[in-house]
C-alpha positions as CSV (number, residue, x, y, z in Angstrom):
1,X,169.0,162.5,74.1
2,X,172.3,162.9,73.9
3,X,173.1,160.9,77.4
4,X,171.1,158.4,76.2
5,X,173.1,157.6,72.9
6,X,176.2,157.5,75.0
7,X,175.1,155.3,77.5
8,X,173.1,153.0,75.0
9,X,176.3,153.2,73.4
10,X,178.3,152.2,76.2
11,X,176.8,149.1,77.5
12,X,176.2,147.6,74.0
13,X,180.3,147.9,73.7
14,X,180.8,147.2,77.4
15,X,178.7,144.1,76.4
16,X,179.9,142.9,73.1
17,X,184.0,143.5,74.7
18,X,183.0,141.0,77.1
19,X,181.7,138.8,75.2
20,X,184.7,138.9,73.1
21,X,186.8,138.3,75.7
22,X,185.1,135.2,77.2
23,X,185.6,134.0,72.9
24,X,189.2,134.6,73.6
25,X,189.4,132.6,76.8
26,X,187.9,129.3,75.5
27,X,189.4,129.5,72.2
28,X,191.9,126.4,71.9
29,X,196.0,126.6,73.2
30,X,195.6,130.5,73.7
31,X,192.6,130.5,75.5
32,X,194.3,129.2,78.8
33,X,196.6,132.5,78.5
34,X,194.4,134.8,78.5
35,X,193.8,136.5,81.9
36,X,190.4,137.2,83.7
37,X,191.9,140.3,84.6
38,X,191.0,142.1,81.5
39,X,187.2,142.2,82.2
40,X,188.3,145.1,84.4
41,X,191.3,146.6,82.4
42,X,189.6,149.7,81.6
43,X,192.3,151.0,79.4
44,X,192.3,148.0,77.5
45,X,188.4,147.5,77.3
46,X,188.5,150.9,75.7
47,X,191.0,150.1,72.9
48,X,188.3,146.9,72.1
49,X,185.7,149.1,72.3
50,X,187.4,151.7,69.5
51,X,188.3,147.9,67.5
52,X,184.7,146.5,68.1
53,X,182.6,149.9,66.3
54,X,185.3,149.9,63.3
55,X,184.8,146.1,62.9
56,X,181.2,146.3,63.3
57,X,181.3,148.8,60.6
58,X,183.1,146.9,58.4
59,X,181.9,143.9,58.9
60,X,177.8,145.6,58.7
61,X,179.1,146.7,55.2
62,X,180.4,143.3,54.4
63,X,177.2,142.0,55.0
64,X,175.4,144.5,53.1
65,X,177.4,143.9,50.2
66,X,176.7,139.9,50.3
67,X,173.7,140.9,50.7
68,X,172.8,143.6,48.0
69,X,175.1,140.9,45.5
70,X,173.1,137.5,46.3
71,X,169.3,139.2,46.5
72,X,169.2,142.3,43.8
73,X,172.2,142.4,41.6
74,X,172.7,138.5,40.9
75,X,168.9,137.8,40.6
76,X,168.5,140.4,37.9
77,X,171.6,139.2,35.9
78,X,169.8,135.7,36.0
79,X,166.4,137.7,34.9
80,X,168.1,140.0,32.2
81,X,170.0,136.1,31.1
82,X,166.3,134.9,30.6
83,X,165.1,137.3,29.7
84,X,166.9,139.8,27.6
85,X,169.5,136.8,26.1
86,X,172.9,138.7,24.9
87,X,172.6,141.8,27.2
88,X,176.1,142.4,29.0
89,X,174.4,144.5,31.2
90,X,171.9,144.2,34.0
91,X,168.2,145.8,33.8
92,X,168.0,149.0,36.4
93,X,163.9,148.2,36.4
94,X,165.1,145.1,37.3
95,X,167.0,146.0,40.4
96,X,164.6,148.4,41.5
97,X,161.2,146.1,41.6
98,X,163.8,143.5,43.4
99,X,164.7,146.5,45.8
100,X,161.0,147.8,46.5
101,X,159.8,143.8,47.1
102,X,162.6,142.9,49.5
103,X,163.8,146.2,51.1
104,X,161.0,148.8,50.6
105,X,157.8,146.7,51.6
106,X,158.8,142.9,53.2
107,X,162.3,144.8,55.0
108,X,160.1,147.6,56.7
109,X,157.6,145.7,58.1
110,X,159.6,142.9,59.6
111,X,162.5,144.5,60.8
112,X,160.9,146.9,63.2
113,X,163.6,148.8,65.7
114,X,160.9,149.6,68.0
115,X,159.4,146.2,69.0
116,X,163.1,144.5,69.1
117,X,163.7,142.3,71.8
118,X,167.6,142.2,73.4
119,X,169.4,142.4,76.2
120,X,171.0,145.5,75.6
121,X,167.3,147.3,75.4
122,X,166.7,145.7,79.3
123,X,169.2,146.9,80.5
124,X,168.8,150.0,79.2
125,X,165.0,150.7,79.3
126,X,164.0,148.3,82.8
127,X,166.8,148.6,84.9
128,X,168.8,151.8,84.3
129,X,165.2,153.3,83.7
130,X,166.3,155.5,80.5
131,X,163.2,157.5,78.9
132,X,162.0,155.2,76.6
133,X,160.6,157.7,73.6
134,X,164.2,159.4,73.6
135,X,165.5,155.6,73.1
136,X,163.6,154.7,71.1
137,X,163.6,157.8,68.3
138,X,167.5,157.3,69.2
139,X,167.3,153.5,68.1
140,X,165.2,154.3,64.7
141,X,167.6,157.4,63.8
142,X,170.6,155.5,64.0
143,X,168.9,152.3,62.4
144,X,168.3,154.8,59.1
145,X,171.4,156.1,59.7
146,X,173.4,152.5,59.3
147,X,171.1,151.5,56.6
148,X,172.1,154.7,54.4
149,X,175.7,154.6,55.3
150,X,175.7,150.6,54.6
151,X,173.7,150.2,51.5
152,X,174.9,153.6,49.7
153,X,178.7,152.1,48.8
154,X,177.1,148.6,48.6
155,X,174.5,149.8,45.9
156,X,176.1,152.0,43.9
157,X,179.4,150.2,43.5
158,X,177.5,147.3,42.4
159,X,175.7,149.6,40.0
160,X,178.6,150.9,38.5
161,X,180.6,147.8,38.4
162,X,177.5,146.2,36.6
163,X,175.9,149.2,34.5
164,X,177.6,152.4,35.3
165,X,174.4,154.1,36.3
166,X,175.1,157.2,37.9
167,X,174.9,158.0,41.7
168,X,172.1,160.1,42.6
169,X,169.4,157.3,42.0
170,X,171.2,155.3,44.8
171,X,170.5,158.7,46.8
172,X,166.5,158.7,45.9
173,X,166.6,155.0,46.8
174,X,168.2,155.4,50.1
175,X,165.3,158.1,50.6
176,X,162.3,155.9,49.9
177,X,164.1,153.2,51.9
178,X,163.8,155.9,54.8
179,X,160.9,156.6,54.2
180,X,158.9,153.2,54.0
181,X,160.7,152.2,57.2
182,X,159.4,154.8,59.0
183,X,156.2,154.0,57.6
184,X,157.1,150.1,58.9
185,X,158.0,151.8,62.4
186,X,154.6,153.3,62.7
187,X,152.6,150.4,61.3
188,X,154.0,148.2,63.7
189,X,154.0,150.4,66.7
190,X,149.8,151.5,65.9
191,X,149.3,147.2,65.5
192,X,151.2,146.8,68.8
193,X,149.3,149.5,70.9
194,X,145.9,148.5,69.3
195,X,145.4,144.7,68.7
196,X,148.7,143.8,70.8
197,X,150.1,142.2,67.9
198,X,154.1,142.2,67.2
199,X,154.8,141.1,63.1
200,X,158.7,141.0,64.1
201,X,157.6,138.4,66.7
202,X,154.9,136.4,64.3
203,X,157.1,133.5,62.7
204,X,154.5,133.2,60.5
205,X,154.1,136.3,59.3
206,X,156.6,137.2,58.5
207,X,157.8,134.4,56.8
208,X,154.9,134.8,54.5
209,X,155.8,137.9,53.6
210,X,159.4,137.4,52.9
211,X,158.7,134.3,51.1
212,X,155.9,135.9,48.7
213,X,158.5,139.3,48.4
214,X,160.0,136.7,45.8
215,X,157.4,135.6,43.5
216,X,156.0,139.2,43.7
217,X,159.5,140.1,42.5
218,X,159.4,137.7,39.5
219,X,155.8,138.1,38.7
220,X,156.2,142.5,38.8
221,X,159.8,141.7,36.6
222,X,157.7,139.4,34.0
223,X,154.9,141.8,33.4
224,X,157.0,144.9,33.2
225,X,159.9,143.8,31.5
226,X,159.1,145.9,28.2
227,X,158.9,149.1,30.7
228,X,162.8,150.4,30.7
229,X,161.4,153.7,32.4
230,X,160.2,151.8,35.8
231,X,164.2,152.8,37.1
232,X,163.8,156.2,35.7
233,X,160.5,156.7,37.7
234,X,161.2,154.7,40.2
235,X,164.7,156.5,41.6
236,X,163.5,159.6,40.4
237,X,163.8,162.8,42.5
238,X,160.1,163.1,42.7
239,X,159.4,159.8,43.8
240,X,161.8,160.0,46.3
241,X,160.0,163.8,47.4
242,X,156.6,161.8,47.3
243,X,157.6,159.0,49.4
244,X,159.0,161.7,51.8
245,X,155.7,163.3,51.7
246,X,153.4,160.2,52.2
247,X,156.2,158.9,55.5
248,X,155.5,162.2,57.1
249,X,152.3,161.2,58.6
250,X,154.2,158.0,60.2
251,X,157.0,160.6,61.3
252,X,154.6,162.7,62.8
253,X,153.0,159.7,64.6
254,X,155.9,158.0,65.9
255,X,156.7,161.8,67.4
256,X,153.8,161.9,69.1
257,X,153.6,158.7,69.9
258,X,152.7,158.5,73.7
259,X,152.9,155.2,74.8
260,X,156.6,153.9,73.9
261,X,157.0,153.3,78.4
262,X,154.0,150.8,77.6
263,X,156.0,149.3,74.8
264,X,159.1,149.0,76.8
265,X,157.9,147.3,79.9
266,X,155.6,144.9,77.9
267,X,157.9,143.9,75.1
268,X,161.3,144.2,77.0
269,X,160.5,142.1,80.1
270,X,162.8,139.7,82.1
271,X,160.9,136.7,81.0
272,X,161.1,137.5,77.2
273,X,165.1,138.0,77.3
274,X,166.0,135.1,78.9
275,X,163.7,133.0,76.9
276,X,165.2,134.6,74.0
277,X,168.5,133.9,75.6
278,X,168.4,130.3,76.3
279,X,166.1,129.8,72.7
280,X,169.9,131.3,71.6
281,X,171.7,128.4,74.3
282,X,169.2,125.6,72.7
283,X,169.6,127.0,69.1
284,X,171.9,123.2,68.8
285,X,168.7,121.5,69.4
286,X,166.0,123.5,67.8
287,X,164.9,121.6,65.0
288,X,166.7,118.5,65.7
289,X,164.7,117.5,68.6
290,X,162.5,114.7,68.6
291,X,159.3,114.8,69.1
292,X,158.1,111.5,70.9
293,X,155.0,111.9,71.3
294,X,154.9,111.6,67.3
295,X,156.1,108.3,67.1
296,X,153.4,105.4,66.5
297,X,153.8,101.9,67.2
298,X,155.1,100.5,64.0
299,X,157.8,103.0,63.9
300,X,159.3,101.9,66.9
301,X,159.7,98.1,65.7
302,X,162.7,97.5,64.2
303,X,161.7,93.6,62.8
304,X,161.9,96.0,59.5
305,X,165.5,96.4,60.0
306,X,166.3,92.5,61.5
307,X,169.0,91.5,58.6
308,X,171.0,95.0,59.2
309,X,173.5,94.3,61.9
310,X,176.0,96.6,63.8
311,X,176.3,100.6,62.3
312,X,173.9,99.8,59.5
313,X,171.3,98.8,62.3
314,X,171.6,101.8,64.1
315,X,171.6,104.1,61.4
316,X,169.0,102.6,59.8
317,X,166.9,103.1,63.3
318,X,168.2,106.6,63.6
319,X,166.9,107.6,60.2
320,X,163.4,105.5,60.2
321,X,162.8,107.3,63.8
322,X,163.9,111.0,62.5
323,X,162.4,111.0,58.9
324,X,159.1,113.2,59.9
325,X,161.6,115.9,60.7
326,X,163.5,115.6,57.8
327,X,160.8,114.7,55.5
328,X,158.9,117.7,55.9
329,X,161.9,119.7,54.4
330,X,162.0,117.4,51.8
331,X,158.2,118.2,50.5
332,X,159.1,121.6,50.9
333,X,161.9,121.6,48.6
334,X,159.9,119.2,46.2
335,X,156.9,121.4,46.3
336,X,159.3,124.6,45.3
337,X,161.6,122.8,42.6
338,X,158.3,120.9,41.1
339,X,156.1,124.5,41.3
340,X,159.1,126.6,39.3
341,X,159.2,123.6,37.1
342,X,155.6,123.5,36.1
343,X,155.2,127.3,36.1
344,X,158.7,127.8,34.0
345,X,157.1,124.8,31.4
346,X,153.5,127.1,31.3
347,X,155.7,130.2,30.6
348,X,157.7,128.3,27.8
349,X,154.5,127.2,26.1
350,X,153.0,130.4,26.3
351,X,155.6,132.9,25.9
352,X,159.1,131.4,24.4
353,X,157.6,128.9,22.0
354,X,160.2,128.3,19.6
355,X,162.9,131.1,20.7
356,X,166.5,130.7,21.0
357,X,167.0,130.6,24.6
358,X,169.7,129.3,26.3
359,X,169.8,128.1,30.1
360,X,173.4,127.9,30.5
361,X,173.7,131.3,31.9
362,X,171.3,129.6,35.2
363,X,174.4,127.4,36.1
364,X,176.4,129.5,38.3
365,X,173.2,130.4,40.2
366,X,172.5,126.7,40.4
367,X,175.5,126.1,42.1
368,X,174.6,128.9,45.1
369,X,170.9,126.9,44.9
370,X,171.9,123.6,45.8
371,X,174.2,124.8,48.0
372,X,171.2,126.4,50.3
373,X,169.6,122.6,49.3
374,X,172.2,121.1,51.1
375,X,170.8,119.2,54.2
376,X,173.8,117.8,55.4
377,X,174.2,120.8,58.3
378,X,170.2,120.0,59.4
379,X,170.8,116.1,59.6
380,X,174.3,116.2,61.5
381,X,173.0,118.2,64.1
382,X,170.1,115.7,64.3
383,X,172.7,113.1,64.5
384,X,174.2,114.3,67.2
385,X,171.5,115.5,69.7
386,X,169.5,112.3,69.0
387,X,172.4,109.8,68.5
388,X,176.1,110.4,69.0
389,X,175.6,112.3,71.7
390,X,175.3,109.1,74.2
391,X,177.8,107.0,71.9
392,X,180.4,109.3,71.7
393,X,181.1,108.4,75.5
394,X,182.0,104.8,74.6
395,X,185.7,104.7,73.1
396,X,184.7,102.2,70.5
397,X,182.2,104.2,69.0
398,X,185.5,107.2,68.3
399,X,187.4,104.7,66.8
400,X,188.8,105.2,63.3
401,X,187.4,101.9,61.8
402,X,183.7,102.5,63.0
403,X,184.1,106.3,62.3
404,X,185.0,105.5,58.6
405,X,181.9,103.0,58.5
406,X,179.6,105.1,60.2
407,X,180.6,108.1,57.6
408,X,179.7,105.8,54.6
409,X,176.8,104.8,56.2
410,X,175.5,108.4,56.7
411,X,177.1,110.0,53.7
412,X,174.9,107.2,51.6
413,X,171.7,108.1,53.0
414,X,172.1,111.9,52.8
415,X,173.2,111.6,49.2
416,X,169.9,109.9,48.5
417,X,167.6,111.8,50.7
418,X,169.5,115.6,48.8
419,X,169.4,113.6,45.5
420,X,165.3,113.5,44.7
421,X,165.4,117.1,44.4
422,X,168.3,117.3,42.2
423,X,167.2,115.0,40.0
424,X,163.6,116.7,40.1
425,X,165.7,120.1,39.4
426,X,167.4,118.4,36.1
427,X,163.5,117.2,35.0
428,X,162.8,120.5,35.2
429,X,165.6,121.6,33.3
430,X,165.0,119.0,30.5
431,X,161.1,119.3,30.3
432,X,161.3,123.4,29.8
433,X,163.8,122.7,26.9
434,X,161.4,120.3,25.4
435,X,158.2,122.7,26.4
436,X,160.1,125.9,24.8
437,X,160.7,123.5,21.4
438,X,164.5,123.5,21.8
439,X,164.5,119.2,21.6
440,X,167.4,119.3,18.8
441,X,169.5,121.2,21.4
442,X,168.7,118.7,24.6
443,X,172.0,116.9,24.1
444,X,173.9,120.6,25.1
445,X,172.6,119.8,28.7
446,X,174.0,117.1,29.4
447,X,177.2,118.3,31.1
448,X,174.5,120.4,33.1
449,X,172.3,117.5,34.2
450,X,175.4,115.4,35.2
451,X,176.9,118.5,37.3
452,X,173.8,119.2,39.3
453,X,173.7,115.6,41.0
454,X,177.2,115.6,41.1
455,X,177.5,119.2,42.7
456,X,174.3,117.9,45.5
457,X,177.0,114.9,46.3
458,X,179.6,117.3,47.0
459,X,177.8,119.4,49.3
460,X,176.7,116.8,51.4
461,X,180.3,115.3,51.7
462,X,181.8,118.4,52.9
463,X,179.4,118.9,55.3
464,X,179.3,115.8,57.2
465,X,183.6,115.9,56.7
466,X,183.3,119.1,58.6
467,X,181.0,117.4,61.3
468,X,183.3,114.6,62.1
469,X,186.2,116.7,61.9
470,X,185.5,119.4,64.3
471,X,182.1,118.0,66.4
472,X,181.0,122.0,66.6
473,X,178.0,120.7,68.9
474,X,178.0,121.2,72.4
475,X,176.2,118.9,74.3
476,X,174.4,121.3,76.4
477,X,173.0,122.7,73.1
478,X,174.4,125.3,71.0
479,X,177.4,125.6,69.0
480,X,180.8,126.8,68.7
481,X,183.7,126.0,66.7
482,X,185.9,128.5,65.1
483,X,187.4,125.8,62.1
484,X,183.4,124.5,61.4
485,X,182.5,128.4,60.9
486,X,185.5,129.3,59.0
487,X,185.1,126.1,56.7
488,X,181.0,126.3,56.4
489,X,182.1,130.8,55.8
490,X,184.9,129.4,52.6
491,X,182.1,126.6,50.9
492,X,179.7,129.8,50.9
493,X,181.8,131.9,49.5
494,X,183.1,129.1,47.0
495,X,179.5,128.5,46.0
496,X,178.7,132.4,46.0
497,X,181.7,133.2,43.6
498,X,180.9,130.9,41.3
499,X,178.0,133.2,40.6
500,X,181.0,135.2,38.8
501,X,182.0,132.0,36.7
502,X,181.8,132.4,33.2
503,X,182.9,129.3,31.3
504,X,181.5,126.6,28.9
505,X,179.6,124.3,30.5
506,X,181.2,121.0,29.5
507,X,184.2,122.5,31.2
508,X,182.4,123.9,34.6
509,X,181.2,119.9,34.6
510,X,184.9,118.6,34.4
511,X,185.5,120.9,37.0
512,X,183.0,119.9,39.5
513,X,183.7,116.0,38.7
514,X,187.0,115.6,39.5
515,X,186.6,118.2,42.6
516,X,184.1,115.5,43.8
517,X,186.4,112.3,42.8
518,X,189.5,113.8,44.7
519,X,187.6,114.8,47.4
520,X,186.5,111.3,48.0
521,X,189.8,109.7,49.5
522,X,190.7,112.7,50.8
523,X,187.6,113.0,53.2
524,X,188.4,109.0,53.9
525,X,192.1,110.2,54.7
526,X,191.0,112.9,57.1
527,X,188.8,110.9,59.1
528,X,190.5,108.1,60.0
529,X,193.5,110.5,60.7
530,X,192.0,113.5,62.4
531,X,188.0,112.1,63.6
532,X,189.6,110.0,66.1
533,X,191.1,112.9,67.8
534,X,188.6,115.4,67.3
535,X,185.0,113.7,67.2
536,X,184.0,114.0,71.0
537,X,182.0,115.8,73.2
538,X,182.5,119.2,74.4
């Protein structure tokens, strides 16, 4: 087993140090100097090996913490805000049911090491022939083993920076986390050998089940939010032993387990990596691609669109051609914002009737939501695979003039198509105040309802700024710029710190206003100056 670690070990590195390398050489002005003669550079493949496991370390505890912030701690200040009004602290029952619905039951069953598909796992398992169970048990130890090393600073850090709780019910978390995913492990495996079904690989699945993790959430913190004792059960020792107890069946199963050569050379095969490879190469186009067999015959007249000439012709073809894609989005994010809404108004009625609640608290987190409502990433990448794509090879069409009008165009009809929801958001907001009987106190939320629209605005500015200012599209498919990701990286984590804002509201909406006024003529500035230049094919 041991040999098998190493050399699993080994050609993962080996694999990631290339890719790094081939980064390097088509990175702009350096990427010309760097040599082709490192891919055999032993000595120096070793030091990126040593660099590549301490920044996958770091970075998988980065991601844990972002993670373990955005999906337990935040969402149970925003429930202990509602909920528990003038409480500095956050609710531990709170955390946990958040915990067991997205990590303990949705977590194990979709992300199952064993039925993985990758091309380290090929290599490894089909062509250097390595015996599969010892991979695999390999694979599912060192899974746990990340997952405990990962979450355990990331939980209890947050924990005491929050509620000073004390550390060893992070330890019986991090043993029922074991313990349901080895119960996902063997669930999946037994579903895989017997009805040849793969949840990992079943989009629809398992998007069910991550999607209703969050209303199971919310409905489990609503009817148990006068039970304070659910964290002291819940992360107590003999929860954690009983969970132990109840995963050593699964343990015992994926043990004996006698099949995992039948797993391998059915799962892992040479067809299923290289369509996951160039589903990876097409990712560009996935979702942007138009489907033409959808179109009917009136959509494809334009006598609609006869008194638009020149950019506003074509945009206006572009969008009246590409609006099922879009538009299905759109109900979706209707369908959400108008179900909280009515279900939030049927809670007021029912339960806050006439208390002193206060919604101001929700703002931060609005700020993270509408940033996730953004469409403006979707639509430019529909932009380009279905439109610019051709144009960009005329040298009119990368001029600054019909840049700057094409931006206005554009930024004009994403602002409208982002701004139903927002203004279905604020509706929300206003008819819950009403529903709850806080009428005399509607006037407080107006710097709120003017922020949310202007906030949507801003988020769809930025992102078709970043669009004409770095073209990350490749016209192959796919993408790759290292300015896009480190600009779309710094809005996230703007929108994700101002989770941490505390501030009047009146002043947050100043804030946001003249952010959104400024940045105006300054995204005007940058495209005439820089699009020219940069907006092209690659």
């Amino acid at each position: 087993m041991r040999n098998t670690a190493l050399i699993g070990w080994q050609v993962q590195k080996a694999a990631a140090v290339n890719r790094f390398i081939y980064r390097l050489q088509h990175l702009p002005l350096v990427g010309k100097r760097v040599p082709s003669s490192l891919y055999r550079a032993s000595e120096i493949k070793s030091l990126f090996q040593v660099l590549s496991l301490i920044g996958g370390i770091v970075g998988g505890l980065l991601k844990k913490v972002i993670y373990v912030a955005a999906l337990l701690y935040f969402p149970a200040k925003l429930a202990g805000d509602i909920l528990f009004p003038g409480e500095t602290t956050i609710s531990g029952s709170t955390v946990f049911l958040l915990f067991f619905c997205f990590n303990l039951l949705a977590g194990s069953f979709v992300n199952s090491t064993g039925l993985e598909v990758n091309e380290d796992k090929y290599v490894i398992l089909n062509l250097m022939r390595a015996d599969a169970r010892v991979y695999y048990l390999q694979q599912m130890a060192l899974k746990l083993g990340r997952d405990t090393l990962y979450f355990l600073p990331a939980l209890w850090g947050g924990l005491c920076l929050f509620g000073k709780l004390p550390f060893w019910p992070i330890v019986s978390l991090l043993i029922e986390l074991a313990a349901f995913r080895l119960i996902g492990e063997a669930a999946g495996l037994w579903l895989y050998d017997k009805k040849q079904f793969n949840i990992g690989h079943s989009g629809k699945v398992g998007l069910w089940l991550l999607m209703g993790s969050l209303p199971a959430a919310a409905g489990l913190i609503w009817l148990c939010r006068e039970i304070p004792a659910i964290w002291t059960v819940g992360t107590h020792p003999l929860t954690a032993c009983a969970a132990a107890l109840v995963s050593l069946p699964a343990l015992r199963y994926l043990l004996r387990f006698p099949r995992y050569t039948y797993v391998a050379r059915s799962t892992v095969t040479y067809a299923v990596v290289v369509q996951g490879r160039l589903a990876v190469e097409e990712m560009g186009k996935n979702g942007s691609a138009v489907d033409e067999k959808s179109f009917t015959s009136e959509s494809l007249r334009s006598h609609k669109f006869e008194h638009l000439k020149g950019y506003e012709y074509l945009n206006a073809l572009f969008f009246a051609r590409n609006k099922r894609q879009h538009r299905l989005l759109w109900r979706v994010k209707m369908i959400l914002i108008g179900g909280f809404s009515v279900a939030a108004c049927v809670a007021a009625l029912f339960f806050f009737k006439d208390k002193d609640l206060s919604l101001f608290g929700i703002m931060p987190g609005l700020v993270f939501i509408l940033y996730l409502m953004c469409s403006g990433q979707r639509v430019c990448k529909s932009l380009f695979f279905n439109c610019d794509v051709c144009l960009l090879k005329y040298g009119f069409y990368r001029q600054g003039d019909a840049l700057l009008q094409n931006f206005r165009i554009r930024l004009r009809r994403l602002v409208w198509m982002d701004m139903l929801p927002a203004l279905l958001l604020c509706g929300g907001i206003v008819a819950f105040v009403l529903c709850s009987g806080q009428a005399e106190s509607l006037v407080a939320y107006i710097p709120m309802l003017v922020t949310i629209p202007l906030l949507s605005i801003f988020f769809d500015m930025y992102q078709l700024l970043l669009y004409y200012i770095f073209q990350p599209f490749l016209e192959g498919g796919g993408q790759k710029n290292l300015g896009y990701s480190l600009c779309s990286g710094l809005i996230y984590m703007a929108a994700y710190i101002c989770l941490q804002v505390r501030t009047a509201s009146v002043w947050f909406t100043v804030g946001v206003m003249a952010l959104t006024l400024v940045f105006i003529p300054v995204s005007y500035v940058l495209i005439y100056r820089l699009a020219p230049r940069c907006f092209r094919l690659k």
